[in-house]
C-alpha positions as CSV (number, residue, x, y, z in Angstrom):
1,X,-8.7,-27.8,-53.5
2,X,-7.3,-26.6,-50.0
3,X,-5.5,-29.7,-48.4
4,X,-6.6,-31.0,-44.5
5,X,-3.3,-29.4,-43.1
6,X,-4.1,-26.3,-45.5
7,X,-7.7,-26.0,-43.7
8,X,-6.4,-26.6,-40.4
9,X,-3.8,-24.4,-40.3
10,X,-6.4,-21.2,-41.7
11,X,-8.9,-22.3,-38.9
12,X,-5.0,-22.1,-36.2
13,X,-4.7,-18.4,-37.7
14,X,-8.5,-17.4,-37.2
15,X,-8.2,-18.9,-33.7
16,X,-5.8,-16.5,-32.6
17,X,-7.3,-13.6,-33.7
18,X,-10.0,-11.8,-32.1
19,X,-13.9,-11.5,-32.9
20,X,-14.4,-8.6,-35.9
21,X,-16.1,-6.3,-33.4
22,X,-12.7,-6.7,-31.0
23,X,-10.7,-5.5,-34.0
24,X,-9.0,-3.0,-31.3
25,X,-8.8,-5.7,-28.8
26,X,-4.6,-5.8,-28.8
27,X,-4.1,-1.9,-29.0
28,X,-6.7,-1.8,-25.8
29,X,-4.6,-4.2,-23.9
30,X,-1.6,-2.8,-24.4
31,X,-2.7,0.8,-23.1
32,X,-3.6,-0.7,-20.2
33,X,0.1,-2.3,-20.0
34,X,1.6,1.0,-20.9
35,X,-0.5,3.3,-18.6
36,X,0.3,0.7,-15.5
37,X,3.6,0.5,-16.4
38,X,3.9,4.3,-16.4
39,X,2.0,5.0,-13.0
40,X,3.9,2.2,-11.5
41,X,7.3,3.5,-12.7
42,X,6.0,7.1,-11.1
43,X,5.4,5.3,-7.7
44,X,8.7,3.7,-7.7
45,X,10.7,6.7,-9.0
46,X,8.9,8.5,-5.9
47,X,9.8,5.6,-3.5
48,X,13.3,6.6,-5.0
49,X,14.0,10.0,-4.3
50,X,10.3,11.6,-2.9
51,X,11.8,12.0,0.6
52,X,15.6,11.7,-0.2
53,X,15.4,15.1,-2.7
54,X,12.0,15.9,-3.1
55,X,11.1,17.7,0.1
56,X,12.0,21.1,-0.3
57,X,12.2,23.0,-4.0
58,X,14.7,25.1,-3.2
59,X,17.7,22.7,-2.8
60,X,20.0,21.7,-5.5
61,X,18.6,18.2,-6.0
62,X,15.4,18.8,-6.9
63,X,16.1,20.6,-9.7
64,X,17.9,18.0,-10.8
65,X,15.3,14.9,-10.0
66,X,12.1,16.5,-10.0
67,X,11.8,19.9,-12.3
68,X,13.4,17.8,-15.2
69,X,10.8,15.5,-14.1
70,X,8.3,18.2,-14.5
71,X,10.0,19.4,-18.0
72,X,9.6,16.2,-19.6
73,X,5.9,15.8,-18.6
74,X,4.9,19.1,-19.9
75,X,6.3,18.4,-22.8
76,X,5.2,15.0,-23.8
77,X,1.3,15.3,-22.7
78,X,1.8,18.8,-25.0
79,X,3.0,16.7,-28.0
80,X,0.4,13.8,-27.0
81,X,-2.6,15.8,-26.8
82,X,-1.6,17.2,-30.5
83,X,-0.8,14.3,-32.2
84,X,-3.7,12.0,-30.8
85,X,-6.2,14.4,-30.9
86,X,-4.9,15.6,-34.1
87,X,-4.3,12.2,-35.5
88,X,-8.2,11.3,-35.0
89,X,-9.6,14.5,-36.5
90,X,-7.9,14.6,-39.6
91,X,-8.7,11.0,-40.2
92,X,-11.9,11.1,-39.4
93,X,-14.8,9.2,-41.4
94,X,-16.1,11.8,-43.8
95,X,-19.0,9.7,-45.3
96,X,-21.1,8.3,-42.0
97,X,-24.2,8.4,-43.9
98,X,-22.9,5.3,-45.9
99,X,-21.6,3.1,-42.5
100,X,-22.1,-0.1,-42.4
101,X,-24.3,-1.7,-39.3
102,X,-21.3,-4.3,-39.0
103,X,-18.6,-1.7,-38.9
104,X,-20.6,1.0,-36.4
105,X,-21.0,-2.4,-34.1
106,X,-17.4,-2.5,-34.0
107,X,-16.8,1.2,-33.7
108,X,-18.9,1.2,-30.8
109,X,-17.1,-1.4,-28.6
110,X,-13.9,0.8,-29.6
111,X,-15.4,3.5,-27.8
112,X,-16.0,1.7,-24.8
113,X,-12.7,0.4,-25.3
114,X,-11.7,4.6,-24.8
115,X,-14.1,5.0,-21.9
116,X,-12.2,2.2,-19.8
117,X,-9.1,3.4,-20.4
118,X,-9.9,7.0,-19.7
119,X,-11.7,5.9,-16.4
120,X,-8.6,3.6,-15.4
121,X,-6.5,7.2,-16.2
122,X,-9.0,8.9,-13.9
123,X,-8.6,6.0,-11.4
124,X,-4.7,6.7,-10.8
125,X,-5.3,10.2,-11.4
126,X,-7.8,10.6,-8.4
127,X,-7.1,7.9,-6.1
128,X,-3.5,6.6,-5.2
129,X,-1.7,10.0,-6.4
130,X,-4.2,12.3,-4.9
131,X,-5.1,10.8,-2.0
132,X,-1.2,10.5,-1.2
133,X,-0.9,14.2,-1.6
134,X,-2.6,15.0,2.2
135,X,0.4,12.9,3.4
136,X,3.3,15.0,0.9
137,X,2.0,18.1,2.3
138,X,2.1,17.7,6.2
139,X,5.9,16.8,5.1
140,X,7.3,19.1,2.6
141,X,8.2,22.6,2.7
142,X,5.0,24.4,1.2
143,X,6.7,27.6,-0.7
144,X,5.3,26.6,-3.9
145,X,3.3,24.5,-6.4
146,X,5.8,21.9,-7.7
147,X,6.1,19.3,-5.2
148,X,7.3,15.7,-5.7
149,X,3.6,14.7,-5.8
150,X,2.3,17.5,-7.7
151,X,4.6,17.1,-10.2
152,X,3.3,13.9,-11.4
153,X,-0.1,14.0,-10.5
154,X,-1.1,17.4,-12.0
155,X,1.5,17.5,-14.9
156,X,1.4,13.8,-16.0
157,X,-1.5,12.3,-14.5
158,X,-4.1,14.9,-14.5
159,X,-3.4,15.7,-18.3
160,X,-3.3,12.8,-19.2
161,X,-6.5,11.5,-18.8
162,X,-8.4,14.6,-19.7
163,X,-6.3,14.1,-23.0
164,X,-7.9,10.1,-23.1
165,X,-11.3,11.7,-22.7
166,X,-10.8,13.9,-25.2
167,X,-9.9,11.0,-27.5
168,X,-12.7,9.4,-26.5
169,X,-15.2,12.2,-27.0
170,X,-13.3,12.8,-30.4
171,X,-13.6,9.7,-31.6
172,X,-17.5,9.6,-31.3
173,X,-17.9,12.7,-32.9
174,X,-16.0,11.5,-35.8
175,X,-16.5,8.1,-36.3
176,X,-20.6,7.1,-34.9
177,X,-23.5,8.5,-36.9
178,X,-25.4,9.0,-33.1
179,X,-22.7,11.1,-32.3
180,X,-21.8,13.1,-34.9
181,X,-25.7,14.5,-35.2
182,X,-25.1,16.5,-32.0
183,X,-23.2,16.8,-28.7
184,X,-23.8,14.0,-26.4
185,X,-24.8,15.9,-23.0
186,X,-23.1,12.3,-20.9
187,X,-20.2,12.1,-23.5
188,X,-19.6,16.0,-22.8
189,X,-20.3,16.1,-18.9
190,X,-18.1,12.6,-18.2
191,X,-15.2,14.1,-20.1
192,X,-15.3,18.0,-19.3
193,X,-16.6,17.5,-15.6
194,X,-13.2,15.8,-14.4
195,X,-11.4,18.9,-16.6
196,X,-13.0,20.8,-14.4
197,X,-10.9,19.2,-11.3
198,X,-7.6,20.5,-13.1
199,X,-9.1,23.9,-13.1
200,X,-10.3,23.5,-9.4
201,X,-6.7,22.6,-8.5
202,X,-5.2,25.6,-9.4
203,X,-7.7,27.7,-7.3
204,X,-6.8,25.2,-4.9
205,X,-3.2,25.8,-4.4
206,X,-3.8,29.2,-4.3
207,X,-5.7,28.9,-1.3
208,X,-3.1,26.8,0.7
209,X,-0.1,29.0,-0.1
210,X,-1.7,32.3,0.7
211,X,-4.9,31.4,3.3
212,X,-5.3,28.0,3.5
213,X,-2.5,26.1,5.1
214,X,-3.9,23.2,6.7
215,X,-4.9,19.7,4.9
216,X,-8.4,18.4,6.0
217,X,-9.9,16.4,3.4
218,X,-13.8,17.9,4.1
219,X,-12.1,21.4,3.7
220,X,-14.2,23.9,1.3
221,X,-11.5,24.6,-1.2
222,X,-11.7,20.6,-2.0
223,X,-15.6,20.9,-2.8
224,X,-14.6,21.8,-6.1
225,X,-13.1,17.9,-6.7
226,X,-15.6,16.0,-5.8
227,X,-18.5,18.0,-7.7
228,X,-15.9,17.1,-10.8
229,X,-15.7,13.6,-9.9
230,X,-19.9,13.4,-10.0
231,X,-19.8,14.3,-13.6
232,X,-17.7,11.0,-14.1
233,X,-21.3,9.6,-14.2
234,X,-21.8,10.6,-17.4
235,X,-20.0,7.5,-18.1
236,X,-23.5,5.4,-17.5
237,X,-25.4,7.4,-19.8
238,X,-22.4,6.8,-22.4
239,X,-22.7,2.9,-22.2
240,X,-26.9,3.4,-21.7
241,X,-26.8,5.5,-25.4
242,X,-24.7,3.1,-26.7
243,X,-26.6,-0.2,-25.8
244,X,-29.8,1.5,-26.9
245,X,-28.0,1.7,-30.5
246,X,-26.6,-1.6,-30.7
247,X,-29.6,-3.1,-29.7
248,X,-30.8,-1.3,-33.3
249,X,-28.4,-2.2,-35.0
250,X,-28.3,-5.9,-33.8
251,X,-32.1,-5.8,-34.7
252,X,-31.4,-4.8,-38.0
253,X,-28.4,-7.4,-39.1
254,X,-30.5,-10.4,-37.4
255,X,-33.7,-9.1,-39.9
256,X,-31.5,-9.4,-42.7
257,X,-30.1,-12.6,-41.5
């Protein structure tokens, strides 16, 4: 027989831990700690040296603040992409046909737990870095690509979130039944629509170093951005396929309540 202090203190240790479908609940949070602390040490590092060293590429300092900068962020979203994406494929559920109702409740607040945190990448991605860049290039010498803003945003930031969507849009196809028996047209248009913006943004600079110079934010050449940011709307069909299931499913574990 378990003693009172024996029953109390099992009942302190359940208490701490979160609901069975928040099984992710801790690795969630901390992306979001890790992403914010990674956009804000960008900001800062900017703050630093943006206008000190990063105005023109061809003096000596920015190859020493900013295309090491650009280095290291080709390099780790390379070996990011590969190991998460990789990572979820090759431990993916082989045998969805014998799921259980509780455990593809859980998977599926995982997933939204993905779709926040890509849309939170997409949020730092498209807002505060691009909408800073107007600013970076009425001020720095235009002769080519890497600037101190484009070498965050689209070598870190831009990456990095279509790598979380991918995640996301892996992890359905691997690990939910609904998903796995075909491509979801919101899963695929909310993650390969924002792609799309990456691709738009190399057409893009090659428009404003040959033919293009001036920065209005209504310019043509940007049409290609927002039409990627529409597909973002995917996201609502996402959450409105996933609700329709968990409804099911909900149905089904009170009936054999």
């Amino acid at each position: 027989m378990a003693t009172t202090t024996e029953k109390i203190k099992v009942i302190t240790e359940q208490a701490k831990m979160p609901p069975w479908y928040l099984k992710d609940l801790y690795r969630y949070l901390s992306a979001f700690g890790i992403l914010t602390a990674i956009y804000m040490g960008f900001r800062i590092y900017q703050g630093a040296y943006g206008v000190s060293t990063g105005l023109d590429s061809t003096a000596p300092d920015f190859d020493v603040y900013w295309m090491r900068l650009f280095n290291f962020n080709v390099t780790f979203v390379t070996l990011f992409a590969g190991v998460s994406w990789g990572w979820l494929w090759f431990t993916r559920d082989k045998n969805l046909d014998k799921l259980e109702p509780k455990e593809e409740i859980r998977r599926y607040f995982t997933l939204t737990m993905f779709i926040s945190v890509y849309t939170f990448a997409v949020y730092w991605a498209g807002s505060y870095f691009a909408e800073q860049d107007n600013s970076w290039h009425q001020v720095a010498i235009r002769d080519t690509p890497f600037t101190a803003n484009h070498i965050i945003e689209f070598y870190f930031n831009f990456p990095m979130y279509i790598i979380l969507g991918g995640c996301a849009w892996l992890y359905a196809r691997t690990r939910l039944p609904l998903y796995a028996k075909g491509i979801s047209l919101p899963l695929t248009l909310a993650v390969v629509g924002p792609f799309m913006i990456l691709v738009s943004v190399g057409f893009n600079e090659w428009g404003h170093t040959f033919w293009f110079r001036e920065e209005f934010f209504a310019a043509p050449i940007h049409y290609g951005f927002v039409i990627g940011v529409w597909f973002a709307h995917g996201v609502g069909g996402i959450l409105l396929q996933g609700v329709t299931r968990l409804i099911e499913l909900l149905d089904a574990q009170e009936d054999v309540a």
